[in-house]
N, C-alpha and C positions, 0 to 999 in steps of 0.2 A: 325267837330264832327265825332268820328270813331262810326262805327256798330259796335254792340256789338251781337255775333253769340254765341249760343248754341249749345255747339259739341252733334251731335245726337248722336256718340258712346257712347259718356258719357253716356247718360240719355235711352238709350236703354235696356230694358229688360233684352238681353242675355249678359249684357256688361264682366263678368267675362269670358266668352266661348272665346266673340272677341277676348278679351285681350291675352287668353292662344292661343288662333289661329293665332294672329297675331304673338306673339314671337315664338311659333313652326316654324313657316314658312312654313307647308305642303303646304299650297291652296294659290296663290296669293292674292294679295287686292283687286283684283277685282273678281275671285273667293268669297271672302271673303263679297265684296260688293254685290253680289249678293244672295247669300246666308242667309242675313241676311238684303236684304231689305233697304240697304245704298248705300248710293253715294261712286265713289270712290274716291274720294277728299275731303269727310268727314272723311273714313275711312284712307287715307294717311295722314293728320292731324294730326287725335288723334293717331295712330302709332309716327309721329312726334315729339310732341309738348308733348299729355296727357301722353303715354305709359311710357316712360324714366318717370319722374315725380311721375308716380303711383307708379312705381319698387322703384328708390330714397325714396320715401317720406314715403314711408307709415309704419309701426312701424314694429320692428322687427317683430310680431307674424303674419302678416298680409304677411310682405316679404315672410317669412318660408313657410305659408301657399300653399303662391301663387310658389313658389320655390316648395314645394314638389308637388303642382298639377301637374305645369309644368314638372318634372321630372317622374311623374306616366302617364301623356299623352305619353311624348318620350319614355318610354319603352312601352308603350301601341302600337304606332304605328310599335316600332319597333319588337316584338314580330308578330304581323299583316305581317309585310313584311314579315319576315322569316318564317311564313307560307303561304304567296303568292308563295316563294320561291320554298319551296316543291309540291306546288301544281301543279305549271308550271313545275318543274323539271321531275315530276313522269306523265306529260301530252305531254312530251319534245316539249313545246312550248316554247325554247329558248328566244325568245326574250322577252318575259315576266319576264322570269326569270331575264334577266338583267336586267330589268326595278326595277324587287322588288328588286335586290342585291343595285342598284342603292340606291333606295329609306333608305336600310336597310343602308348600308354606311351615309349615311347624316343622319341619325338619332343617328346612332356611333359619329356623328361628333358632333351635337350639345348635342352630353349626355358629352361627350370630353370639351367641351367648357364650357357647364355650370358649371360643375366641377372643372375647370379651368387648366386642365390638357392636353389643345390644346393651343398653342400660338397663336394668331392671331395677321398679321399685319406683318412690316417689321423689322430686324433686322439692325440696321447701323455701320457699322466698322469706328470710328474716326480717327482709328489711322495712317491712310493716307491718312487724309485730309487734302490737301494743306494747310487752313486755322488754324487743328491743330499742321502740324509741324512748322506751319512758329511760331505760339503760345507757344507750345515746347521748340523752338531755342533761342523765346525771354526772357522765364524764364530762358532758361540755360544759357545764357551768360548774364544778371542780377545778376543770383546769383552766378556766378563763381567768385567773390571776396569773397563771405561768402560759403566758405565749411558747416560750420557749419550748415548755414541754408537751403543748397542745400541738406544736410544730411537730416534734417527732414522734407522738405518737403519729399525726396523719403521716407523715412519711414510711414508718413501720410499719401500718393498715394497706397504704398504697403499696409497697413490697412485696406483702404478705399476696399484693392481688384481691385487696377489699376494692370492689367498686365505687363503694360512700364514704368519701372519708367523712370525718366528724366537724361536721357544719351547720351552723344557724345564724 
């Protein structure tokens, strides 16, 4: 018989706040858990499991919503830093200043991101991968009896927007 557990983020009061704090990412989850009087293995969880899900699932106007809240918090803090920025600057407490430049940079980053005008993750070059040339070699000498159709695959490849067509 499994337990069956009621996520406290879910059913917590400030749950709309958590949700926009959790995907900001300013405060840890334990920051986060403390602040709001949760565990932090509840609040890792529903970050988890509930957060992706809510974002997914919930109907455009609700997405929108939650998209435009979230993007009014990122300029909010970012705004906030770049007058941390001047405060420190005109107090020449440097190191503070880094701190908000810091802070204001990562909040450039995730306005970047949600926008979708930061790429995130890795790019992979195939086109010298052992296991693509060897792949490569075997279409091309498969289809070295049929010009015709070694023709249209590279014209299909070049469509498609392959850089290499299939050559040796």
């Amino acid at each position: 018989m499994s337990e069956y557990r009621i996520c406290t983020a879910c059913t917590h009061k400030d749950i709309a706040q958590i949700n926009l704090d959790l995907v900001s990412g300013v405060l840890s989850v334990r920051a986060l858990a403390k602040k709001y009087g949760l565990g932090r293995m509840a609040l890792t969880r529903h970050k988890d499991k509930h957060l992706p899900a809510l974002l997914a699932n919930g109907s455009e106007k609700n997405r929108s919503e939650m998209a435009d809240n979230l993007l009014f918090e990122i300029e909010r803090l970012h705004k906030k830093a770049w007058q941390l920025i001047e405060k420190a600057e005109s107090g020449e407490k440097f190191a503070a200043a880094v701190s908000a430049i810091k802070e204001a940079r990562s909040s450039l980053e995730l306005q970047a991101k949600l926008a979708g005008e930061l790429k995130t993750g890795n790019t992979i070059n195939i086109l010298y991968n052992p296991q693509w040339v060897e792949l490569r070699t075997l279409i091309y000498n498969t289809l070295a009896p049929y010009p015709e159709i070694k023709l249209k695959l590279a014209e299909a490849l070049s469509e498609a927007g392959a850089n290499e067509i299939i050559e040796q």
